[in-house]
N, C-alpha and C positions, 0 to 999 in steps of 0.2 A: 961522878954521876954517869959517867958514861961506861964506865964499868960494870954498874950493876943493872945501866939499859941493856947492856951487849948480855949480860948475865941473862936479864929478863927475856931477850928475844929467844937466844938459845934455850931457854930453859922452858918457852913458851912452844916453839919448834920440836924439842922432844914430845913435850907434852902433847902436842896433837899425834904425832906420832904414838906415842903410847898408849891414847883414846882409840887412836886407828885398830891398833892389835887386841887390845879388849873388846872393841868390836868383832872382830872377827872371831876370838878365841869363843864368846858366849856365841854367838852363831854356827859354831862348831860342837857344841855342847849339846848331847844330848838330852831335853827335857822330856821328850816321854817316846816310845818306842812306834807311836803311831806317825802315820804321816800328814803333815801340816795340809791343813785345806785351805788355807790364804795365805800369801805368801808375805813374809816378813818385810815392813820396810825400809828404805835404801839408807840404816844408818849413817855409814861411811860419807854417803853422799849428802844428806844434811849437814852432817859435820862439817864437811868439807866449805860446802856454799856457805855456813854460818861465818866462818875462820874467816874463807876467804871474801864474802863481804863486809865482816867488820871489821877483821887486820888482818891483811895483803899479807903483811910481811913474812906472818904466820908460818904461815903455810905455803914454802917455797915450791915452785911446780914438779920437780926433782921427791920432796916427801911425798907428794900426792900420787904420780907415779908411781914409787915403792908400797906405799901402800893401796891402791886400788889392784895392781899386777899381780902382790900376792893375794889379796880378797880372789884375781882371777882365775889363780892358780888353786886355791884350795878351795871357792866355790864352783871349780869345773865349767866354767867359763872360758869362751875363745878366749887365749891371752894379748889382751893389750888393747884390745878392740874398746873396752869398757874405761879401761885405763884411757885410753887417747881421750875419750868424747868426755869425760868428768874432768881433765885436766885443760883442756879447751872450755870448757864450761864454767871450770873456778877462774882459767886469765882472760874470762869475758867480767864475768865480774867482779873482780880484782880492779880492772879499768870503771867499772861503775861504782865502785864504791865511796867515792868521792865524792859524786851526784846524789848516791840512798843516804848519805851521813845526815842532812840535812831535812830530810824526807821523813813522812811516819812511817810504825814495821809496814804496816798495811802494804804502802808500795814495795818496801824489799819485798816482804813474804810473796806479791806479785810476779815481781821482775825473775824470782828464784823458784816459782814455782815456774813459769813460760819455759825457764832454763831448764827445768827438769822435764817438763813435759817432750821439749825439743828432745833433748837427749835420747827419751827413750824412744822417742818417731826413728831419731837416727838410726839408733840399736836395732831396731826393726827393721828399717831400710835396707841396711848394711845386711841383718841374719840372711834375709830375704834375696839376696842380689848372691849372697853366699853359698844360697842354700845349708846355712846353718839351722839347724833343729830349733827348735823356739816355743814356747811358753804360748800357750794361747792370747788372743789380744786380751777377753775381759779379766787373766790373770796378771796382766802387764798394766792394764789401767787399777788393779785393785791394788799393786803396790806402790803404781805413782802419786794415788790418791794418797794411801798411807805415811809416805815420804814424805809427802805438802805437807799435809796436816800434824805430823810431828815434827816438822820445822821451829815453831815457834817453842816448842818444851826442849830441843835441842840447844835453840835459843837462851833461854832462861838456864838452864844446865851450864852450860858454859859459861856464863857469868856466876854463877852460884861458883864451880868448880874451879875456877880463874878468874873469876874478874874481868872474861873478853868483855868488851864495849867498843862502841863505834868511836872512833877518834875525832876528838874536834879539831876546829880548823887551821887554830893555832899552835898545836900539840905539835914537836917534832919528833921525828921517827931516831930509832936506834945510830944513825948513820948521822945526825944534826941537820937535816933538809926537813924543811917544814910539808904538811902533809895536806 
């Protein structure tokens, strides 16, 4: 049994990882030769929030780094900056997911949208304080809207594609400690 938990986690940990790179890869893919007038939202970062408030274990903070660092690198992005505040963002709610397991989506879809919205104030804060070049604000709110609101089909995806669910209370994790 514990073989094919250890099997399941690993093989759950690629899997995000490899949702990660598909993200980016169609992000990088040209669909038409005009230039986007709203900007796409933060799949990576739903992903992320879903994984990591309905299994922690998922998504070790180590994957999330590698992949938000490369999103930063090949969407021309300061690097690391986006990486730091979404990996501080998933081990905030990594720690709350224990409290949302019992809760309706309604309060996660809340709690991870507040998360996102912070994030992106930060991101602003920080381009700002840098004098990094930056995205107008009502372009920054039209994709953290978009973000929110594709949360919940990010959601549903991931349990279509895996099976993620939230963990009940008597469920033990890969490691035999109850969760």
């Amino acid at each position: 049994m514990i073989v094919q938990s250890g099997r399941r986690l690993w093989g759950m940990r690629a899997g995000y990882l490899g949702f990660g790179l598909v993200v980016i890869l169609v992000h990088l893919m040209p669909g038409t030769f005009m230039p986007a007038r709203l900007p796409a939202p933060d799949f990576i970062m739903a992903l992320t929030f879903a994984w990591a408030t309905r299994r922690p274990e998922y998504v070790p903070s180590i994957a999330i780094a590698c992949v938000v660092v490369l999103a930063d690198f090949l969407f021309q992005r300061p690097p690391g900056l986006w990486a730091a505040l979404v990996v501080s963002g998933a081990a905030f709610l990594k720690t709350r997911g224990r409290f949302l397991r019992d809760l309706p989506f309604w309060v996660e879809w809340l709690n991870v949208a507040i998360i996102m919205l912070a994030l992106h104030l930060g991101y602003r804060l920080v381009s700002s304080l840098l004098m990094i070049p930056q995205a107008p604000l009502s372009l920054t709110i039209v994709q953290v809207s978009g973000t929110i609101m594709i949360y919940p089909l990010v959601v549903v995806l991931s349990y279509a594609a895996t099976g993620l669910r939230k963990s009940t209370p008597g469920e033990l994790d890969p490691t035999g400690h109850r969760q």
